[in-house]
DOBALUM-154846 format. One record per residue (C-alpha): x, y, z; residue number from 1; residue in three letters. Coordinates in Angstrom, 3 decimals, always signed. Layout:
REM DOBALUM-154846
SITE        c1        c2        c3  zator  milum
SITE         X         Y         Z    NUM    ALA
...
REM end
This chain:
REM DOBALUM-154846
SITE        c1        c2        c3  zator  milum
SITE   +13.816    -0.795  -159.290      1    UNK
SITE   +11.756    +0.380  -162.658      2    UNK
SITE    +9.833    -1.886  -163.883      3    UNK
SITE    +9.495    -1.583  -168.032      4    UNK
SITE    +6.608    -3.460  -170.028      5    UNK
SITE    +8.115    -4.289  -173.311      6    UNK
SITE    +7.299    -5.794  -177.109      7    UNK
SITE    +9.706    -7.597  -178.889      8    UNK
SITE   +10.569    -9.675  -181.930      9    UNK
SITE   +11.517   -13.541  -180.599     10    UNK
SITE   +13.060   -15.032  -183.858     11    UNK
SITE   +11.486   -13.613  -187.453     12    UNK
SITE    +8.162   -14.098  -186.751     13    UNK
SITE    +7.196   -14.545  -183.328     14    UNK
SITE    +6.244   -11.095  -181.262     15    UNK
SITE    +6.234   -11.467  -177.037     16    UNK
SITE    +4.871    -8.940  -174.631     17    UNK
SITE    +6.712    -9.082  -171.102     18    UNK
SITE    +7.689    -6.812  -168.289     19    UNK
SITE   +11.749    -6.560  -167.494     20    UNK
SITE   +12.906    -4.541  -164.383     21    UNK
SITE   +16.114    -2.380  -165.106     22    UNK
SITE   +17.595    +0.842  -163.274     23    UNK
SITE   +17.128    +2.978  -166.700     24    UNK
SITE   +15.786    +2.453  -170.092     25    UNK
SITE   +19.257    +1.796  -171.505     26    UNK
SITE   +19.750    -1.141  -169.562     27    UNK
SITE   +16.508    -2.731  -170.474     28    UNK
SITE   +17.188    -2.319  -173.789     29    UNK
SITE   +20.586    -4.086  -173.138     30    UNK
SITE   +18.830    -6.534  -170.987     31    UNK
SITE   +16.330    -7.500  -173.844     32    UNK
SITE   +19.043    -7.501  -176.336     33    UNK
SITE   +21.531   -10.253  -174.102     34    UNK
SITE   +17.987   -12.336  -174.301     35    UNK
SITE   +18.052   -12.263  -178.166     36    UNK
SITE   +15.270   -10.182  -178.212     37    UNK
SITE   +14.370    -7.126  -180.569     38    UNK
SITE   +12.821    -4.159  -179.204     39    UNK
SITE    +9.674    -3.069  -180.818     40    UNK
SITE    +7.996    -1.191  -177.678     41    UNK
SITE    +9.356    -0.327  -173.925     42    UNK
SITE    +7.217    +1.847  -171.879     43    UNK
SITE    +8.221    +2.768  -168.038     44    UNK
SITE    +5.288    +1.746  -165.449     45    UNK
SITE    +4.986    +5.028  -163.783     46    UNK
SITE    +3.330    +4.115  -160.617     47    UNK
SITE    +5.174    +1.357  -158.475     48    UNK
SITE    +6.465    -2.351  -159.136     49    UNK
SITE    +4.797    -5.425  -158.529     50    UNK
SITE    +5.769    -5.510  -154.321     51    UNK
SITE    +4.748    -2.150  -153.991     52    UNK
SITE    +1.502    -2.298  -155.276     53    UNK
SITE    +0.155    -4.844  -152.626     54    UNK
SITE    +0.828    -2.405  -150.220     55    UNK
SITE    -0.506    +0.623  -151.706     56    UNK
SITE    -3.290    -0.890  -153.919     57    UNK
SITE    -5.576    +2.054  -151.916     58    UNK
SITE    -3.735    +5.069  -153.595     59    UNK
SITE    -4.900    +3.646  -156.951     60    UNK
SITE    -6.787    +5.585  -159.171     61    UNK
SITE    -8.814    +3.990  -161.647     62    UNK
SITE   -11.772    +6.014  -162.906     63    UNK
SITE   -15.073    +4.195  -162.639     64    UNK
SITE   -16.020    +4.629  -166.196     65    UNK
SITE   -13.131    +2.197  -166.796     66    UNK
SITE   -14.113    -0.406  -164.490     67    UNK
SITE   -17.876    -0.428  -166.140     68    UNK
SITE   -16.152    -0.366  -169.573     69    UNK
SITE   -13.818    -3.340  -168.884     70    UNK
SITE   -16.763    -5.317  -167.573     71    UNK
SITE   -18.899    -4.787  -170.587     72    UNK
SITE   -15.960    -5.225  -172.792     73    UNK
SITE   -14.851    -8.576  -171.224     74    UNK
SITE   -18.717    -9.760  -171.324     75    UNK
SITE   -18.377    -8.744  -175.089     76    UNK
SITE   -15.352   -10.533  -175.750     77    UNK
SITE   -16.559   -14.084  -173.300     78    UNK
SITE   -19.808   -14.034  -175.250     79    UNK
SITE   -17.907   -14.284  -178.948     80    UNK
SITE   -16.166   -17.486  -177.188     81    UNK
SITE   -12.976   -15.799  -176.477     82    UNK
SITE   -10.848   -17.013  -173.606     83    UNK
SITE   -10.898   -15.374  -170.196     84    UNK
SITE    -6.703   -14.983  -170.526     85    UNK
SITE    -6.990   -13.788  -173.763     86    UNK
SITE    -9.820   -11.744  -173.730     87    UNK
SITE    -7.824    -9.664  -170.580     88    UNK
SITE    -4.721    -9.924  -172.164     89    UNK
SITE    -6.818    -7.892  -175.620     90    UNK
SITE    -8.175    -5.063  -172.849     91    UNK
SITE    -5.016    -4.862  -171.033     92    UNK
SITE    -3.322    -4.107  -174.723     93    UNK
SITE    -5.776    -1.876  -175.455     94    UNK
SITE    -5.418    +0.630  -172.465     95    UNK
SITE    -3.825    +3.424  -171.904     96    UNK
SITE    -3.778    +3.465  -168.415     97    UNK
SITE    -0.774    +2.122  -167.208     98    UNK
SITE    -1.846    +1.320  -163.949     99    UNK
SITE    -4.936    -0.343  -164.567    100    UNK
SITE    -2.339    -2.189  -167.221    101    UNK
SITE    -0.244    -3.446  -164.013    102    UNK
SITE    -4.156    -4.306  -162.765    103    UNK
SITE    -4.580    -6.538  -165.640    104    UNK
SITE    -1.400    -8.122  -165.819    105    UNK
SITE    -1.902    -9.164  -161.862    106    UNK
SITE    -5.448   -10.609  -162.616    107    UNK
SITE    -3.729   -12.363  -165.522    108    UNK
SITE    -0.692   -13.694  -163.264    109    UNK
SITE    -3.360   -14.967  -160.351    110    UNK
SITE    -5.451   -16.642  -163.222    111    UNK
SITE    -2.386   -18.605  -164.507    112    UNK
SITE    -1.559   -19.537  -160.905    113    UNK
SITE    -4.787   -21.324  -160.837    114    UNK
SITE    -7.034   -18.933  -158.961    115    UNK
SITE   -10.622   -17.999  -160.082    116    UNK
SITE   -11.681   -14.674  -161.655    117    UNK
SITE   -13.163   -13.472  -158.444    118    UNK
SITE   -10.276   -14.617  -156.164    119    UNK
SITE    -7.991   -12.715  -159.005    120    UNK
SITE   -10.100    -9.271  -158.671    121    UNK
SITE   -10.438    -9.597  -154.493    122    UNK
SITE    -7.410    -8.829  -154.402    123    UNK
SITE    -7.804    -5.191  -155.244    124    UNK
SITE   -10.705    -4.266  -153.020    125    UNK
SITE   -10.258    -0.759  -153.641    126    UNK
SITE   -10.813    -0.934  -157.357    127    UNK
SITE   -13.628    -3.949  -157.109    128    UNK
SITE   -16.429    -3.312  -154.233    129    UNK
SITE   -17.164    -6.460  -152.546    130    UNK
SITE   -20.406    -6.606  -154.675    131    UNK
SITE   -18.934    -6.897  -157.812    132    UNK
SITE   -16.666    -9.463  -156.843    133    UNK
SITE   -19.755   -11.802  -155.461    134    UNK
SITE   -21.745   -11.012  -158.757    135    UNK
SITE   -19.043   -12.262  -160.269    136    UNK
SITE   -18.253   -15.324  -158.457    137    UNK
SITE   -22.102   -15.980  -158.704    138    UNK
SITE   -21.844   -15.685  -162.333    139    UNK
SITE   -18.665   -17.976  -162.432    140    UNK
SITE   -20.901   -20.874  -160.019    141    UNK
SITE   -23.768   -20.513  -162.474    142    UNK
SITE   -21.372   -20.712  -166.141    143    UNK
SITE   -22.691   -17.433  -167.135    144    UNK
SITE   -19.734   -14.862  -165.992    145    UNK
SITE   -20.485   -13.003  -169.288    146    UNK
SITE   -24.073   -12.505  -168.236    147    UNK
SITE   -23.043   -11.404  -164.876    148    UNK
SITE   -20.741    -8.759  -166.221    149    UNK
SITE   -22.806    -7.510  -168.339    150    UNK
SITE   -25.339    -6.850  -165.724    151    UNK
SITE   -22.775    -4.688  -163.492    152    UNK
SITE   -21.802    -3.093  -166.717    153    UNK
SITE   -25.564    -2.073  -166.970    154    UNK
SITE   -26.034    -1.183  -163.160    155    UNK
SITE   -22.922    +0.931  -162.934    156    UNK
SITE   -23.608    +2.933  -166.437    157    UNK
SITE   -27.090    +3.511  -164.947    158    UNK
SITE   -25.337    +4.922  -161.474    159    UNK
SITE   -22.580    +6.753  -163.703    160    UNK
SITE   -25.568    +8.295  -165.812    161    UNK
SITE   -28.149    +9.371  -162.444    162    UNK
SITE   -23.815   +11.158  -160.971    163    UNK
SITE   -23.276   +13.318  -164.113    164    UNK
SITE   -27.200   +14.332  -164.414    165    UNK
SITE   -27.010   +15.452  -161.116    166    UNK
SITE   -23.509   +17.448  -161.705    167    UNK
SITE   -24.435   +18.723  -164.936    168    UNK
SITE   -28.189   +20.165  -163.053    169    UNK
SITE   -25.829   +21.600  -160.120    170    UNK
SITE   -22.760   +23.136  -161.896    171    UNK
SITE   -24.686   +26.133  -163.504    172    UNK
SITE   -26.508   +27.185  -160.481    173    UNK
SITE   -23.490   +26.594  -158.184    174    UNK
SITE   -21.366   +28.686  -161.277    175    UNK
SITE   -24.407   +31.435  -160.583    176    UNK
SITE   -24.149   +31.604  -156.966    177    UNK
SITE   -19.843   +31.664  -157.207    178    UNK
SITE   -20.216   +34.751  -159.703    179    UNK
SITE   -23.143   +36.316  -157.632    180    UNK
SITE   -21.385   +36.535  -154.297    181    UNK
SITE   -18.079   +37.361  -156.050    182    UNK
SITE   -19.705   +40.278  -157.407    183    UNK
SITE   -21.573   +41.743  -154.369    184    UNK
SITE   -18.694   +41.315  -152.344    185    UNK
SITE   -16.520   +43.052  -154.920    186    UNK
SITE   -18.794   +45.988  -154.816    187    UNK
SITE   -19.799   +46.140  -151.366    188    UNK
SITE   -15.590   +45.976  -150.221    189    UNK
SITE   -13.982   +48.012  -152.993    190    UNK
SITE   -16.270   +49.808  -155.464    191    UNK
SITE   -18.494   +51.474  -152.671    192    UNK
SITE   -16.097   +52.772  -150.345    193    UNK
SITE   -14.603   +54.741  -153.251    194    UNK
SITE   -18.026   +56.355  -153.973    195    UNK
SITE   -18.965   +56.606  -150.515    196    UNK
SITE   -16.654   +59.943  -149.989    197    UNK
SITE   -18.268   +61.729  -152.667    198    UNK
SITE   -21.534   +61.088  -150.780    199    UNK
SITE   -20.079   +62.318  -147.958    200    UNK
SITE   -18.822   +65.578  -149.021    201    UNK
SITE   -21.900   +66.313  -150.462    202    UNK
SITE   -23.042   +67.239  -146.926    203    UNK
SITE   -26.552   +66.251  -147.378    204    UNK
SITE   -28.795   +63.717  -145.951    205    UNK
SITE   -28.617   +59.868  -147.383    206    UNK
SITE   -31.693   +58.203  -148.698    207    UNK
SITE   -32.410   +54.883  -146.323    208    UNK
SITE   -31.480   +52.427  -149.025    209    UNK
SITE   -28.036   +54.329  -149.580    210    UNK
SITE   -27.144   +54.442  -145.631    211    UNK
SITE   -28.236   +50.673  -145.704    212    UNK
SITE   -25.689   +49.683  -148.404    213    UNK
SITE   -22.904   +51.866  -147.519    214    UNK
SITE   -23.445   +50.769  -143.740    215    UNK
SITE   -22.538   +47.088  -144.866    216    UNK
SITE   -19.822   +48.371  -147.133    217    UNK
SITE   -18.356   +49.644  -143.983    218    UNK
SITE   -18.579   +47.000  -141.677    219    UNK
SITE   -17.576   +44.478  -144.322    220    UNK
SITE   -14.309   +46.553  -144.951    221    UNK
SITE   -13.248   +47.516  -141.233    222    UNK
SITE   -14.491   +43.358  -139.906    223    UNK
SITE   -13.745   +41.549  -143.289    224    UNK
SITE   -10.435   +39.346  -141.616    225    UNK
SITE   -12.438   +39.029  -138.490    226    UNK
SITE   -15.074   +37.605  -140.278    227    UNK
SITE   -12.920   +35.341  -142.349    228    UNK
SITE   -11.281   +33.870  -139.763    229    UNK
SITE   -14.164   +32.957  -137.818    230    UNK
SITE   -16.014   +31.594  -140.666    231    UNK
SITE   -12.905   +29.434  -141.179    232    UNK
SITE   -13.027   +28.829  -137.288    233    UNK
SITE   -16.468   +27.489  -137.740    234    UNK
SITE   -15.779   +25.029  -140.716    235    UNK
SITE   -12.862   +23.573  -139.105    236    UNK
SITE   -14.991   +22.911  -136.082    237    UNK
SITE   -17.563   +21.055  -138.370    238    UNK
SITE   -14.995   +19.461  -139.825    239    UNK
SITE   -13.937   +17.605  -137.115    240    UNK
SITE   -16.958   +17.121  -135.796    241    UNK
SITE   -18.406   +15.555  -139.104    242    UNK
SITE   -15.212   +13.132  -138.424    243    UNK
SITE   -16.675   +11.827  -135.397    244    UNK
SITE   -19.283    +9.015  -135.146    245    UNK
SITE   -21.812   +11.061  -133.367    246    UNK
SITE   -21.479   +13.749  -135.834    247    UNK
SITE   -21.518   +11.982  -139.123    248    UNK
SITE   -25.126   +10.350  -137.810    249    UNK
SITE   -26.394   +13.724  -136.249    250    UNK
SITE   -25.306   +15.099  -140.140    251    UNK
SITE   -27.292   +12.072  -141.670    252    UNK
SITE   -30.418   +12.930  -139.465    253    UNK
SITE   -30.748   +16.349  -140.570    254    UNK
SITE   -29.718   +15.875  -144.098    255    UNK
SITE   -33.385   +13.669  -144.385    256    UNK
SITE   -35.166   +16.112  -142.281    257    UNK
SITE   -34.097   +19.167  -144.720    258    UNK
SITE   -37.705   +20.411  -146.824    259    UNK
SITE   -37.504   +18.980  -150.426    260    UNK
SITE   -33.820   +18.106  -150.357    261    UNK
SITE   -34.436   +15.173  -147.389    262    UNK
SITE   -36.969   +13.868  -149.777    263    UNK
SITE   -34.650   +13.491  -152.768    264    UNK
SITE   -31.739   +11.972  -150.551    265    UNK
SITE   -34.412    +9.327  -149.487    266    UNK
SITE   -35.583    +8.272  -152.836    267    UNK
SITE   -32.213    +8.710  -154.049    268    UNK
SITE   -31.099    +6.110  -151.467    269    UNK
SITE   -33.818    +3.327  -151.608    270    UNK
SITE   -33.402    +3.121  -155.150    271    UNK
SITE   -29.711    +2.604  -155.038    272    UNK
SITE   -30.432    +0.199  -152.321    273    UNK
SITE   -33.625    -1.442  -154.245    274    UNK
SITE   -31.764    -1.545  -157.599    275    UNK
SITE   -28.425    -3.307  -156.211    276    UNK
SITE   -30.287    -5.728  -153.904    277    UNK
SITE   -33.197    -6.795  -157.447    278    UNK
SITE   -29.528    -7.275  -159.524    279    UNK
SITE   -28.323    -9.627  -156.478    280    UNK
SITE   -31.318   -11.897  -156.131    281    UNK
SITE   -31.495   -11.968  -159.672    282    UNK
SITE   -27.795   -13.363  -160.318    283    UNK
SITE   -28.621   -16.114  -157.638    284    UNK
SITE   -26.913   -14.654  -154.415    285    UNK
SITE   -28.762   -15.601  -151.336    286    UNK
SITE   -31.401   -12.542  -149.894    287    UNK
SITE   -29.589   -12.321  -146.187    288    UNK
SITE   -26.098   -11.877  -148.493    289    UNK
SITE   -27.593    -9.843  -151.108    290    UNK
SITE   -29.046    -6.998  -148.244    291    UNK
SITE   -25.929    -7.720  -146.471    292    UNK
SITE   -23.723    -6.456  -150.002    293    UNK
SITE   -26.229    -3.569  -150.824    294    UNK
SITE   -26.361    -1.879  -147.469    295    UNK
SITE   -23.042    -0.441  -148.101    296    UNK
SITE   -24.047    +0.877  -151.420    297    UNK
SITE   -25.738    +3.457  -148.795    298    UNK
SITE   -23.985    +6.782  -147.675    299    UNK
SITE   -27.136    +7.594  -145.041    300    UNK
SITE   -26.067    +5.664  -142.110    301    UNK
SITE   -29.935    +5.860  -140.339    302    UNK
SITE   -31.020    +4.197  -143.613    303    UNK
SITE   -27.925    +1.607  -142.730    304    UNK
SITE   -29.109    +1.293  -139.325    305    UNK
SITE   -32.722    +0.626  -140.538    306    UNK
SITE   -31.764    -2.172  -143.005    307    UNK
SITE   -28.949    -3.325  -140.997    308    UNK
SITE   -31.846    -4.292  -137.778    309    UNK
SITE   -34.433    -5.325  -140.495    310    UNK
SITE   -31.642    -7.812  -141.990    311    UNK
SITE   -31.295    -9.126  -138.072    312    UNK
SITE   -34.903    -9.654  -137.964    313    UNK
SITE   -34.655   -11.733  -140.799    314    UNK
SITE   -31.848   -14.110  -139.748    315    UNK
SITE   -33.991   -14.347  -136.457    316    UNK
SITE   -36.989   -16.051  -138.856    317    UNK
SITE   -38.731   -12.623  -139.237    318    UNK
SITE   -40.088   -10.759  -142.669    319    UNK
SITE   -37.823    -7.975  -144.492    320    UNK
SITE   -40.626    -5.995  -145.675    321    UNK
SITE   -42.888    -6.343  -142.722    322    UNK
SITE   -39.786    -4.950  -140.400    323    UNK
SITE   -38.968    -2.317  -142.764    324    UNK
SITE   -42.624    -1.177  -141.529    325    UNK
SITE   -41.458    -0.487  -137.923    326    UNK
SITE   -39.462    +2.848  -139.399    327    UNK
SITE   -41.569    +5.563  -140.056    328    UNK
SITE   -38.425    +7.214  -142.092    329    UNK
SITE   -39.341    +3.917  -144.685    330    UNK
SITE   -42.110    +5.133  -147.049    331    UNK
SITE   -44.734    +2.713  -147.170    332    UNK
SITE   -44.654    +1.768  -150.594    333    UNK
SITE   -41.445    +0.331  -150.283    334    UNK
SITE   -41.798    -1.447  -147.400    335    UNK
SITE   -45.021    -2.872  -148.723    336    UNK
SITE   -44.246    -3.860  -152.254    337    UNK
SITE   -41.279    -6.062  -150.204    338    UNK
SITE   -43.539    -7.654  -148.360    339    UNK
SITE   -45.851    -8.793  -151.129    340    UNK
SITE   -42.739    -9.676  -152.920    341    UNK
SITE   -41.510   -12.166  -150.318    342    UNK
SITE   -45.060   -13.633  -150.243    343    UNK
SITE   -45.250   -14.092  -153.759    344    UNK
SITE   -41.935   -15.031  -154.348    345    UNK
SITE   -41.108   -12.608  -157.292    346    UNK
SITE   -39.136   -10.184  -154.735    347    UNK
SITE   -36.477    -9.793  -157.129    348    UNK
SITE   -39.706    -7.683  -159.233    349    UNK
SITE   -41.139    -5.736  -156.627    350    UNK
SITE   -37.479    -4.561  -155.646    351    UNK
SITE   -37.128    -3.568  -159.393    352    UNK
SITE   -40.478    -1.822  -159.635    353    UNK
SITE   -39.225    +0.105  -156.583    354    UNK
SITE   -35.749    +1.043  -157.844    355    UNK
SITE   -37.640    +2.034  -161.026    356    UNK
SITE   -40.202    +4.261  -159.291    357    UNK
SITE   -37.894    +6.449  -157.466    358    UNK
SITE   -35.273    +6.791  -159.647    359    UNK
SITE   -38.192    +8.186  -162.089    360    UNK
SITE   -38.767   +10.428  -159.254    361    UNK
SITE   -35.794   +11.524  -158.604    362    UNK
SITE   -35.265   +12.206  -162.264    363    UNK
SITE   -38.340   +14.333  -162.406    364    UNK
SITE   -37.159   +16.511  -159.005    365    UNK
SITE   -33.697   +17.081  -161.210    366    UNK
SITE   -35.192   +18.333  -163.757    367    UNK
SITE   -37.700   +20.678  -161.634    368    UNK
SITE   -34.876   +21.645  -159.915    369    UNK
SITE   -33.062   +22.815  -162.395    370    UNK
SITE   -36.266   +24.615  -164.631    371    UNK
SITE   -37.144   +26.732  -161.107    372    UNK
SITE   -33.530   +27.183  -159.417    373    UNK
SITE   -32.012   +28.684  -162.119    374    UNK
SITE   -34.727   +31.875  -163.006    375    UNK
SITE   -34.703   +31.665  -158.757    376    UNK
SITE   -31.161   +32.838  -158.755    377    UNK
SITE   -31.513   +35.266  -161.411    378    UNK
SITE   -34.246   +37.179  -159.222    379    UNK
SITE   -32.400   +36.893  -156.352    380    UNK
SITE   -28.892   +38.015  -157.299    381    UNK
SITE   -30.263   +40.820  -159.886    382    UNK
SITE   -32.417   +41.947  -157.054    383    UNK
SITE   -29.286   +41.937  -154.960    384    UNK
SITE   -26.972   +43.867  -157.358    385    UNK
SITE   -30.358   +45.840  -158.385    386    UNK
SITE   -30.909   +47.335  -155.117    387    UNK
SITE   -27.118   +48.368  -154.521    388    UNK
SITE   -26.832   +49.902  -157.805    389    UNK
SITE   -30.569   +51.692  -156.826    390    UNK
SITE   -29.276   +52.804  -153.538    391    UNK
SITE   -26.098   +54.240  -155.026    392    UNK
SITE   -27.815   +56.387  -157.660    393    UNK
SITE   -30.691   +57.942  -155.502    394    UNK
SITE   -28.624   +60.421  -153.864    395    UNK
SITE   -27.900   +61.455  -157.892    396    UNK
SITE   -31.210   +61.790  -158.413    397    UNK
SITE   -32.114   +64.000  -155.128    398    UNK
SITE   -29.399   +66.142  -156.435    399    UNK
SITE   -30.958   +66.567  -159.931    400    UNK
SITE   -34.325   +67.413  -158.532    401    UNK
SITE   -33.081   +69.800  -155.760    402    UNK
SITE   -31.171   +72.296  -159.111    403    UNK
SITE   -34.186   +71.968  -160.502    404    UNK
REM end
């Protein structure tokens, strides 16, 4: 049945918020009115009732920029010395999304049952990763949730930030490349084999160039389905294979091993990894837990598999950084830097100064990136079109000369 969250006046003065469930918005109305209640707002949640949801929490859709705004909002609103009810029961007014509304209201429910902030969000693991919830319960053990939100606020803005810098430096060269092939393969298929017959009936001998292009204008046109389909063959065959275990790692190999691009993935990796582990130490988490929550925060799984047998070293009584050495794929500066960390106790810093360093890096390849790709592209597709367009008037030109 619907469910309806609803506003309305209780006596002259007092105003309740509530959810009523009711087959149509008439009969909640009628519903609220047999409860002496006035009306002020009813609005239908859209998505699914209360025992629904705990079976399809996973087809929830909450943007991320909402979860790092709620957390920095609720660290806002603890630190002023509002109330943890309260101050979700203000962001849960405030938003317009109606299912991260139902979110709230569940958090709110489990909170009034008893249960702790971090037992409340566990039990939407879709919408909070299992390292936000410990952060959380850390900060909740320590008295200083607001501190610990704030903190996740801060590490996923700087991971939101690092996503749309990368977008932003992609979607103009990808928009170039789109509108380059389009164009070529619009002339090549359907402008060319128009002009081609007036070539033809000329009865003369074709330049090279023009026998080049109109010789892949041909072949494109008479073996353009054929080519299609197995082009579409082929990515459905690396589909599936991608799905497979063997293939995903084989994928993850090569991906590090590609000139330039391998090195970026790397860097871009460690200082995810380096970053989320420095915020876990930091907020008081244990080091084998803290690895053991960041190594999912990587999408290489070699880098997994590295960390993964360096963090079984280290329950066996061995060193992090010193086992981190034993992969040659781990650049020595990070695996270093660990090592002095652990000796010095201040690994929590040299994890930081790591995170720090490559995302610099990284920043600095994004921005190269985009200065050289972009001029790149221009050559290549004006050199592309160029040449047709050369090849096309030559014979026009022979003609000129030979009246001459």
């Amino acid at each position: 049945m619907p469910t309806y969250i609803y506003k309305a006046k209780k006596g002259p003065e007092e105003i309740i918020e509530g959810k009523i469930e009711a087959k149509d918005e008439k009969e909640a109305l009628e519903r609220l009115s047999h409860l002496g209640y006035l009306p002020i707002k009813l609005e239908l949640i859209t998505y699914f009732s209360k025992k629904e949801y705990k079976d399809k929490s996973k087809l929830v859709k909450i943007k991320p920029q909402q979860i790092t705004l709620f957390s920095r909002q609720l660290a806002s609103l603890l630190r002023a010395g509002v109330p943890i009810l309260s101050a979700i029961n203000i962001i849960e007014q405030e938003s317009e999304n109606l299912n991260f509304k139902h979110i709230l209201s569940e958090i709110k429910s489990s909170l009034k049952e008893g249960g702790s902030f971090s037992l409340s969000l566990s039990k939407f693991p879709k919408i909070f990763s299992p390292l936000y919830i410990s952060l959380v319960k850390t900060g909740e053990d320590s008295g200083a949730l607001s501190d610990a939100l704030l903190r996740i606020a801060e590490y996923r803005q700087k991971e939101e930030e690092f996503l749309s810098k990368f977008r932003i430096a992609l979607a103009y060269p990808l928009l170039m490349v789109i509108v380059g092939i389009a164009t070529v393969f619009f002339m090549l298929t359907f402008v060319l084999p128009r002009i081609s017959q007036i070539f033809l009936n000329l009865g003369q001998s074709l330049p090279l160039p023009t026998r080049i292009v109109l010789g892949v204008s041909a072949f494109l046109k008479a073996k353009i389905w054929g080519i299609l389909f197995i082009l579409f063959l082929f990515i459905l065959i690396f589909l599936r294979y991608l799905k497979t275990e063997k293939g995903k790692l084989n994928f993850d190999r090569f991906k590090l091993k590609i000139p330039i691009l391998g090195i970026f993935i790397l860097k871009t990796e460690l200082a995810r990894f380096s970053r989320t582990l420095e915020i876990l130490i930091k907020n008081g988490v244990s080091i084998i837990r803290s690895i053991e929550l960041s190594i999912p925060v990587l999408h290489n799984r070699i880098l997994r598999e590295c960390f993964s047998n360096s963090l079984l070293q280290l329950k066996q009584g061995g060193s992090f950084g010193k086992s981190l050495k034993e992969y040659q794929i781990i650049p020595l500066f990070m695996s270093n830097l660990i090592s002095v960390g652990e000796e010095s106790g201040r690994l929590s810093e040299a994890l930081g100064e790591i995170a720090y360093t490559y995302e610099k890096d990284t920043e600095e390849t994004i921005r190269i990136f985009t200065t050289l790709l972009e001029p790149l592209l221009i050559l290549i597709i004006g050199g592309i079109i160029g040449f047709i367009v050369i090849a096309m008037l030559l014979p026009i030109f022979e003609m000129n000369l030979a009246i001459r």
